[in-house]
C-alpha positions in Angstrom: 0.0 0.0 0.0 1.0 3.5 -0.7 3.1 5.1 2.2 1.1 7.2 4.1 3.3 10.6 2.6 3.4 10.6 -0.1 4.4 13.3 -3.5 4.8 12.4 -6.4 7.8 14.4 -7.0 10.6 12.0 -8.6 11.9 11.1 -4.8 12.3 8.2 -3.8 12.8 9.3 0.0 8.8 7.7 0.6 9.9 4.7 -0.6 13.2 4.6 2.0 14.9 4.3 -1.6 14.1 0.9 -1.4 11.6 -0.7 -3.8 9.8 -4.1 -4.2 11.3 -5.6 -7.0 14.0 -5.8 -9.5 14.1 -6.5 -13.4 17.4 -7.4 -14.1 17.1 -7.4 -17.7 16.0 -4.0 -18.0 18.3 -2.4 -15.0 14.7 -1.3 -12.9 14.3 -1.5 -9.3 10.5 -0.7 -9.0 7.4 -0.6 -6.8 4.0 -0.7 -7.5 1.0 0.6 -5.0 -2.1 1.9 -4.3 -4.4 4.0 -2.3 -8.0 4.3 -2.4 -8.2 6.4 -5.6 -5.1 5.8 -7.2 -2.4 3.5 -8.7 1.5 4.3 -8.3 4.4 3.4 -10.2 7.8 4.1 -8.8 10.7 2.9 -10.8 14.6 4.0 -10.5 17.9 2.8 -12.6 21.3 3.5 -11.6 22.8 2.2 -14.8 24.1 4.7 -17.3 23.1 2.3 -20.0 18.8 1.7 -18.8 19.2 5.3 -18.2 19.9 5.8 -21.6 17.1 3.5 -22.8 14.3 5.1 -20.5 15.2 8.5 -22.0 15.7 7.5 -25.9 12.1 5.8 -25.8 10.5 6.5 -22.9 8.3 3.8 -20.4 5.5 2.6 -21.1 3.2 1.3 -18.2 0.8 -0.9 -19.3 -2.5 -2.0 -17.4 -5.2 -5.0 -18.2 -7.5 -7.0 -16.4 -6.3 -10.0 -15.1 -9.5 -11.5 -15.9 -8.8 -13.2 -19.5 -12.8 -12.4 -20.5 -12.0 -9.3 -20.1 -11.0 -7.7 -23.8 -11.3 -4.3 -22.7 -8.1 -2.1 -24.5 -5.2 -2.1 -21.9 -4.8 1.6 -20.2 -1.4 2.9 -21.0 1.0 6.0 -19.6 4.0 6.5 -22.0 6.6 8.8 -20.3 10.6 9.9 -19.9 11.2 10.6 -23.1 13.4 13.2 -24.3 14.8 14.4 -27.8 17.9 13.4 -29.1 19.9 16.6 -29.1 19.0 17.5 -25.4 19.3 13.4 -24.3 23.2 13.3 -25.9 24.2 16.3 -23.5 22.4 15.4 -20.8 23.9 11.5 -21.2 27.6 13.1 -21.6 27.4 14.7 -18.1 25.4 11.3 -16.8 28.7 9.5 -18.5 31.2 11.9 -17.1 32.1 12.4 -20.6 32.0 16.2 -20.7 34.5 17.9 -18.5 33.8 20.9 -19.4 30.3 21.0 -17.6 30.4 18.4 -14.7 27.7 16.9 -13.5 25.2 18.5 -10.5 21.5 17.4 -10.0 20.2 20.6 -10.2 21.6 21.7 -14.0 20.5 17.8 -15.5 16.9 17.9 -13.4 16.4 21.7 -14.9 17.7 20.0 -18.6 15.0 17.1 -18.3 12.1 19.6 -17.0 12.4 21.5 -20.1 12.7 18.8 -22.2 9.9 15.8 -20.9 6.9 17.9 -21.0 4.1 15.2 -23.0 2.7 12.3 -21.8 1.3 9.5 -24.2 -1.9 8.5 -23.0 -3.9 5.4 -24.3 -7.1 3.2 -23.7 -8.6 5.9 -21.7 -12.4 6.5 -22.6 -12.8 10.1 -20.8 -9.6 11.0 -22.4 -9.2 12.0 -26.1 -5.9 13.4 -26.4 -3.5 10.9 -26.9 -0.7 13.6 -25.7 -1.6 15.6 -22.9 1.0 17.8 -20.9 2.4 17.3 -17.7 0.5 19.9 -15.7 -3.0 18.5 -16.7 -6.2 18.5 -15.5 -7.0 15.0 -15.7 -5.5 13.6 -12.6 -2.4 12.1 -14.0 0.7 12.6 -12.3 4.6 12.1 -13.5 7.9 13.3 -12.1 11.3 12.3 -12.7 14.7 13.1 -10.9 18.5 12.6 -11.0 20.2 12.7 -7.2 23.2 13.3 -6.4 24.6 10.0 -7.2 23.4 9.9 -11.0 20.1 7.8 -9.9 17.2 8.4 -11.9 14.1 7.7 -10.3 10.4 7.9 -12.0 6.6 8.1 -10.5 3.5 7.8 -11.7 0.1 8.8 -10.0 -3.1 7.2 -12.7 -6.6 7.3 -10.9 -8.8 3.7 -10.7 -10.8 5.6 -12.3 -9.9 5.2 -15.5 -9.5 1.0 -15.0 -12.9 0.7 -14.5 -13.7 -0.9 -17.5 -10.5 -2.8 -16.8 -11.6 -3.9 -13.4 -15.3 -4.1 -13.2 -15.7 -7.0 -10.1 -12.2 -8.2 -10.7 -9.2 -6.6 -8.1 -6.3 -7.4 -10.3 -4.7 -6.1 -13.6 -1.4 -7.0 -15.4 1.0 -4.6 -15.8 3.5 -4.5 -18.4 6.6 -2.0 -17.8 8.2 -1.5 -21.4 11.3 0.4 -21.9 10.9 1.7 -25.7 13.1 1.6 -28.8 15.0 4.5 -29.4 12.7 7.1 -30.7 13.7 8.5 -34.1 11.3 12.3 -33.8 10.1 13.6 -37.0 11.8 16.4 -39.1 10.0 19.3 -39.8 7.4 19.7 -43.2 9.9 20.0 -46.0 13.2 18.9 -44.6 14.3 15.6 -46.2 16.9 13.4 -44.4 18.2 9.8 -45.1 19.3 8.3 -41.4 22.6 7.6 -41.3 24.5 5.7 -38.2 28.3 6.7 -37.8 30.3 4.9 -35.2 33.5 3.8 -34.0 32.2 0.8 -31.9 33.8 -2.7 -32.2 30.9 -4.9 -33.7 30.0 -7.6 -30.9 31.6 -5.1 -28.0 29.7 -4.1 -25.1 29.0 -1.3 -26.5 27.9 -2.6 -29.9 25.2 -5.0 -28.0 24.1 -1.5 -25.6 23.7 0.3 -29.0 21.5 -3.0 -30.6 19.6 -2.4 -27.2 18.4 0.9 -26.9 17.0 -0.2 -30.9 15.3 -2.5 -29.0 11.9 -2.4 -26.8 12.1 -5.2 -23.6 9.9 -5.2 -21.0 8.5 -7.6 -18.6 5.4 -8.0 -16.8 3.3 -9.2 -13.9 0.6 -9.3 -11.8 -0.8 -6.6 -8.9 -3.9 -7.0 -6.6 -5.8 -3.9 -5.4 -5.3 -3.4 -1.6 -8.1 -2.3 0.4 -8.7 -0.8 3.9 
């Protein structure tokens, strides 16, 4: 159950920066909890590689009734995103790569707040948007943060409301956590460009299998049952 104090402000201080379980494949300790009106997500990596991936494509948090009858559209949140120019300076400092601007929390948290402004909403009736900004009126809350030891850590506020459908008489839903392929964004009207990938990596390196990964969506998935007072 969701601690008692709780903000959804990219913290994981509620959580005693512990969490409930880990995906190794995917580099995610996360948590997931409820109150009476809402479902939570917390998530953090420490990895400068999942970090990587969780910015290039974003997360997507899936829900679905666990109830197979059920073929109601699953309810998803897609989030942590960030453009390519802004994601290759912010990843420099994240890497230590850039000495001329070290890393602080403050100067990367300031980069990613003016650069993660959308969320991708799906499979929710009363919403018709499928992108809807971060300060919105509909009840759905994100935040993300880097501390002071390069941690990223992600939460996510989505009312029961909107898994009605989902739920009807049943108290449990799937969840699928997906971390995106890189996302290639569009060019503006006119411009005409032909990708092109330049690199120095050593095919079948470490690096060569991080850059096949962040191509790559993985996720994993299981099941949560609603707590109740």
């Amino acid at each position: 159950r969701l601690p008692v104090e709780n903000k959804i402000d990219g913290k994981a201080s509620e959580w005693n920066n512990k969490f409930q379980a880990y995906n190794k494949a995917n580099g995610i300790y996360y948590t997931v909890a409820n109150d009476d009106e809402n479902v939570y997500l917390a998530l953090q990596a420490t990895d400068p590689h999942f970090i990587e991936k969780l910015l290039s494509g974003g997360v997507t948090f899936a829900l679905k009734s666990a109830d197979k009858s059920n073929k109601t559209a699953p309810v998803s949140i897609d989030y942590l995103f960030v453009p390519a120019v802004e994601r290759y300076a912010m990843m420099r400092k994240i890497k230590g790569e850039d000495v001329n601007t070290p890393y602080t929390p403050d100067d990367i948290n300031k980069q990613f707040a003016a650069n993660a402004k959308q969320i991708q909403v799906s499979g929710i009736k009363e919403i018709s948007d499928t992108l809807i900004s971060v300060y919105n009126d509909a009840g759905i809350k994100v935040a993300a943060m880097f501390d002071d030891k390069k941690a990223l850590t992600y939460e996510l506020s989505l009312p029961l409301k909107y898994l009605q459908q989902n739920l009807r008489n049943n108290a449990s839903f799937n969840y699928n956590i997906k971390l995106n392929a890189i996302r290639i964004t569009k060019q503006p009207t006119g411009v005409r460009s032909v990708p092109v990938m330049v690199t120095t990596v050593r095919i079948n390196s470490r690096a060569s299998d991080d850059m096949l990964d962040l191509q790559s969506p993985t996720d994993f998935s299981g099941e949560y049952t609603l707590l109740k007072n």
